[in-house]
C-alpha positions in Angstrom: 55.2 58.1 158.2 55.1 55.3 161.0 56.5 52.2 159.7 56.2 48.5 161.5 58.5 48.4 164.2 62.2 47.4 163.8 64.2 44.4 164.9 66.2 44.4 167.8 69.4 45.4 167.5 72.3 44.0 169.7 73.1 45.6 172.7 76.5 46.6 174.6 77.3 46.4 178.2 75.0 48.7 180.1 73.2 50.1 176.8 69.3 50.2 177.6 69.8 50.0 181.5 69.5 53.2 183.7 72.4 55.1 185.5 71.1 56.4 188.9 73.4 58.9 190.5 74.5 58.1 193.5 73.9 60.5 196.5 77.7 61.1 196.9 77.5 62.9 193.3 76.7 66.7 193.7 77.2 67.6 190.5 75.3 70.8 189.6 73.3 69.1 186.8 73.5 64.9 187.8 72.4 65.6 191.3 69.8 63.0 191.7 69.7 62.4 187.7 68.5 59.2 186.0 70.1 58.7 182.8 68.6 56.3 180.4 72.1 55.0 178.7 71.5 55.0 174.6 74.5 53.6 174.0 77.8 52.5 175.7 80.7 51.0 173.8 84.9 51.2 173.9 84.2 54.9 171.9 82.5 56.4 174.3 78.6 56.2 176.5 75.2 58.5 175.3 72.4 58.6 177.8 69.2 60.9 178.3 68.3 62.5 181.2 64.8 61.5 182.3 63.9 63.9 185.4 64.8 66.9 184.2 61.8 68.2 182.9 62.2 72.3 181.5 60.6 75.1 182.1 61.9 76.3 178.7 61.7 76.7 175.9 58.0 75.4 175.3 56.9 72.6 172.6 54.6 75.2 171.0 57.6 77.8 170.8 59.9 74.4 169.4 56.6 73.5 166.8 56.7 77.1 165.7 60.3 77.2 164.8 60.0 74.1 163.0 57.0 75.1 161.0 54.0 72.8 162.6 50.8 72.9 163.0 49.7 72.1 167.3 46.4 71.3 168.5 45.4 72.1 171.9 47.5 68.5 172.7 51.1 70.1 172.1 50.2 72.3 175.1 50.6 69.8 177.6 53.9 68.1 176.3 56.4 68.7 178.6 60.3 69.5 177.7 63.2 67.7 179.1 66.7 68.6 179.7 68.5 65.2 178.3 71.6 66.7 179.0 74.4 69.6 179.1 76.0 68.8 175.8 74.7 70.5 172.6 71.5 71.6 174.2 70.1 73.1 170.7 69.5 69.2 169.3 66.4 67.8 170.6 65.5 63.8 170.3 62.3 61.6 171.4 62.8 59.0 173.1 59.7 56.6 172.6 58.1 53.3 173.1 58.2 51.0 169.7 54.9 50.9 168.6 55.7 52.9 166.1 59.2 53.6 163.9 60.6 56.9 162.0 62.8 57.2 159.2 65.5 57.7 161.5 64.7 55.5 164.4 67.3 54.4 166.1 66.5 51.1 169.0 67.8 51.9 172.1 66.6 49.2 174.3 64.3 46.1 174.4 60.7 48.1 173.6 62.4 51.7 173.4 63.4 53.8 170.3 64.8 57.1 170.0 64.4 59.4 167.2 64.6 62.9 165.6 62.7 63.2 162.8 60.1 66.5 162.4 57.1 63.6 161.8 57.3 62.6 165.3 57.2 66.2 166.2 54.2 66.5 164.3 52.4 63.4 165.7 52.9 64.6 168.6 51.6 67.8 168.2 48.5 66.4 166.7 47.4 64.5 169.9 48.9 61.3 168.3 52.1 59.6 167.8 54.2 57.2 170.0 52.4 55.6 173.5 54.5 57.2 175.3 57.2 59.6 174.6 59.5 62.3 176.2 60.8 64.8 174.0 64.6 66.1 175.1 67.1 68.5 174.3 70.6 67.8 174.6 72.6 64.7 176.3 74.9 63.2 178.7 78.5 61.8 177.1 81.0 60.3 178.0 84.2 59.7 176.4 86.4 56.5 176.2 86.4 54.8 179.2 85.3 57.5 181.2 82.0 56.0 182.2 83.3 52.7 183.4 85.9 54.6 185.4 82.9 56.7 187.3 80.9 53.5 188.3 83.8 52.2 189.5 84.7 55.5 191.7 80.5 54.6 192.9 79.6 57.7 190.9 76.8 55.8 189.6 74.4 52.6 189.9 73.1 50.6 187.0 69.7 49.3 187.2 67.3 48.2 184.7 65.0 50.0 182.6 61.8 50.1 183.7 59.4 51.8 181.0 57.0 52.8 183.4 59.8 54.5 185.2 61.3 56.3 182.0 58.1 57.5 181.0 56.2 58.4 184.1 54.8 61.9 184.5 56.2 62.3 188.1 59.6 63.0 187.2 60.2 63.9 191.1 59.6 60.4 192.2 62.3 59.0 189.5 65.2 59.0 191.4 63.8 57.5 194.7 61.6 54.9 192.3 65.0 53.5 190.4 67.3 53.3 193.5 64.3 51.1 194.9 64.6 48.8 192.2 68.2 47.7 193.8 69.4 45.3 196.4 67.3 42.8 198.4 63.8 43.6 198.3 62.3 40.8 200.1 62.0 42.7 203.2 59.4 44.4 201.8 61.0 48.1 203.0 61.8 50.6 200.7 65.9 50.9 199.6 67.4 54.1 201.5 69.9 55.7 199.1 71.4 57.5 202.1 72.2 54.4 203.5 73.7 52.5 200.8 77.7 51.4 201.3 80.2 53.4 199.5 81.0 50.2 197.4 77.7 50.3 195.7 78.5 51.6 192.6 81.0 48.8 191.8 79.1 46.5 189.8 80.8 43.7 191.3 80.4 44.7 194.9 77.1 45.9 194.6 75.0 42.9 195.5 76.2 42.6 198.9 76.8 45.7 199.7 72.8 46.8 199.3 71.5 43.5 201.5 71.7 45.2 204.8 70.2 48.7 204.2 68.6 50.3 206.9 66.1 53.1 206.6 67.2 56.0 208.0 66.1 60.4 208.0 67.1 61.6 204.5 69.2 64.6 204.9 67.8 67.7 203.7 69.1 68.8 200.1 69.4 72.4 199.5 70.2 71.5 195.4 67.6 72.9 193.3 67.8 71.2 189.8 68.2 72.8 187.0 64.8 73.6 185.0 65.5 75.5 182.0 67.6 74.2 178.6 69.4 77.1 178.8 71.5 76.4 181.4 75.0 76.4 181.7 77.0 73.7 179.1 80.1 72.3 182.0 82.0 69.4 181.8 81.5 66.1 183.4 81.3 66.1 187.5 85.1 63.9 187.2 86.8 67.1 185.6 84.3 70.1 185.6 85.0 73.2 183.5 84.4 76.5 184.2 81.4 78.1 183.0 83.2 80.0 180.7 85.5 77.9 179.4 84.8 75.5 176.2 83.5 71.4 176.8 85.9 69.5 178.2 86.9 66.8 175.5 84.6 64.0 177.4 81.7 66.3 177.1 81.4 66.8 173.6 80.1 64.2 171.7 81.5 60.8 171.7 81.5 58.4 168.8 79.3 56.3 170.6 76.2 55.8 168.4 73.5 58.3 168.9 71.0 59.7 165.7 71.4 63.2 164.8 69.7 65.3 167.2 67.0 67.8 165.3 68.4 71.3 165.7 66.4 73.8 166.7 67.2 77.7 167.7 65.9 77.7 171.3 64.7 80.4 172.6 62.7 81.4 176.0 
């Protein structure tokens, strides 16, 4: 049952911001990926993937499994691809008007949880404001994180709840990497444009204060749209598809709730 919602807890480092990939990352499954970072610390980093959404499996497939009732509401949840680790444990990540047994904060006015009552809110037509619900994650292992942004793998920006939320999870990408640099122009941030020193937190600032608009090359990535896809390792070390997780790709101390496992299927 929802429950009043929870103190904030204390945050560390970039825990609650968002990790934009940089346009220099062609990773199969970060190209163009905003990560909403659940939890970064010395053990490790946890973060969702926001603009992924899936064409499979579907909520009323995932409501079935789990024995639940769904009203003609839990037709038009969409699925999201969190990330390419453990892809059979799905979360919500929600807005904190409301709490969960197992809520866990995860940012200023944003919870995440994995109980089966905010599956079944959901499917009722209630629940959460807002809400995405994801299978698997993004981890990172000890230092591993840190050492991307500093080889300008990634930006940091912050959170926008609008952003996380929003139902145009095409726009995402282009949306977060606007919310950087000197805005007072007026003209949109070019990601194309932005100086190879960007993702170094400390470089950053002035790097993105003479951006020029420019053509976006085309991109002939198509991301991936179902939860079934391939588990690799990170875009530093890949693995081969057929190989198991690399060690920085299977799940990190770094504080995360248990996902709810589910046996996906198409």
């Amino acid at each position: 049952m929802p429950q009043t919602p929870p103190e904030k807890s204390d945050q560390s480092h970039l825990a609650g911001q968002l990790l934009v990939a940089m346009p220099s990352l062609t990773d199969m499954f970060f190209e163009r990926a905003v990560v909403y970072l659940c939890s970064h610390a010395a053990e490790g980093a946890v973060g969702l993937v926001v603009n992924r959404p899936a064409d499979s499996p579907r909520f009323d497939k995932i409501l079935n499994d789990l024995n639940i009732e769904g009203t003609d509401a839990a037709e038009k949840v969409q699925i999201h691809m969190g990330g390419p680790v453990e892809l059979n444990r799905g979360y919500v990540l929600h807005t904190d008007d409301l709490k969960y047994e197992n809520s866990q904060r995860v940012g200023s006015s944003i919870l995440l949880t994995s109980s089966v009552d905010v599956l079944r809110e959901i499917a009722s037509g209630g629940g959460p404001r807002r809400a995405l619900v994801l299978f698997g994650y993004a981890g990172w292992g000890p230092g591993q994180l840190d050492h991307e942004i500093m080889q300008n793998s990634w930006l940091n920006v912050a959170a926008d709840e609008d952003l996380v939320f929003s139902a145009d999870h095409s726009a995402k990408w282009e949306r977060a990497i606007g919310g950087i640099g000197d805005t007072s122009s007026g003209q949109p941030v070019d990601p194309y444009r932005i100086s190879p020193t960007a993702g170094n937190a400390c470089a950053r600032r002035g790097a993105l204060t003479s951006l020029r608009r420019s053509p976006r090359p085309a991109s002939g990535h198509q991301c991936p749209t179902s939860v079934t896809a391939p588990r690799q390792g990170s875009h530093v070390r890949p693995a081969p598809a057929v190989a198991p997780l690399a060690p920085e790709t299977r799940r990190p101390d770094a504080a995360l709730v248990p996902g709810l496992e589910v046996a996906l299927h198409p």
